[in-house]
N, C-alpha and C positions, 0 to 999 in steps of 0.2 A: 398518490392514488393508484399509480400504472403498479405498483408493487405490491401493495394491498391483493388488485385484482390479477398479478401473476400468482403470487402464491396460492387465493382461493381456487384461480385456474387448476393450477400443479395439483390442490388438494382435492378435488373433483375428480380430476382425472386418477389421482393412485389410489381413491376408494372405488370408483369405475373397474381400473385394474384389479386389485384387490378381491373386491365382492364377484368379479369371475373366475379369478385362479378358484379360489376359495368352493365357486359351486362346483367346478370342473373336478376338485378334489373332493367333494361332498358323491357326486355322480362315481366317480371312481372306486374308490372305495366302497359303495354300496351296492355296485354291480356283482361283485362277490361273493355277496350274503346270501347266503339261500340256506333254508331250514335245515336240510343236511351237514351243512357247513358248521351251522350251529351248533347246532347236537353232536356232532364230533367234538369240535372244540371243547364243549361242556363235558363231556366224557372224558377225555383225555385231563380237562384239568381237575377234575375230581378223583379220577384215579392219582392222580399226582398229589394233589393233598391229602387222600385217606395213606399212602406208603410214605410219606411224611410223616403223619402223625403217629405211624407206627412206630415210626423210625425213633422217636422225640419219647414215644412212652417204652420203648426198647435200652432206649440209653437213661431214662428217667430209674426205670428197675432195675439194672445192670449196675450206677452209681449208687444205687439206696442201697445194694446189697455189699456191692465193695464199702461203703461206709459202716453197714452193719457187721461187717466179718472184720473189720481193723478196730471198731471197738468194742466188741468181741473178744478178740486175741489180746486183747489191753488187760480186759476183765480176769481174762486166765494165766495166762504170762505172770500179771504182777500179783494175783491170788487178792486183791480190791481196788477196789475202783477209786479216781480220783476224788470221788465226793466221801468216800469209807475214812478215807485218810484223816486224823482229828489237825487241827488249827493252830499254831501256833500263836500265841495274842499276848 
């Protein structure tokens, strides 16, 4: 029985601890915040995803056209194409 009500003890008391660090860093943290803060933030990471996304359709058309010019030069090089070529069966 005394060990039962040590450990309810102990567990009483580390959610006691617990549930205060926890507001203590709830309060912390949200002293920070203020609408300005906000809206920088939000600014800052939008411009960070739209030069991203540039970035993403910049290499998207840069590779479409490197694939396009290699089989391209396949086309004229070999005077047809691998599909021209008949079958041997």
């Amino acid at each position: 029985m005394i060990k039962r009500l040590f450990w309810f003890a102990l567990g009483v008391v580390a959610g006691i601890v617990g549930l205060r660090y926890a507001k203590d860093k709830a309060r912390e943290a949200t002293s920070g915040l203020t609408v300005d803060s906000v809206l920088d933030d939000l600014a800052t990471w939008s411009s960070k995803v739209v030069k991203q996304v540039e970035e993403i359709v910049r290499n998207m058309v840069s590779s479409d056209g490197a694939q396009r010019s290699a089989s391209d030069a396949d086309v004229f090089v070999s005077g047809s194409s691998a599909n021209d070529r008949p079958r041997d069966l």
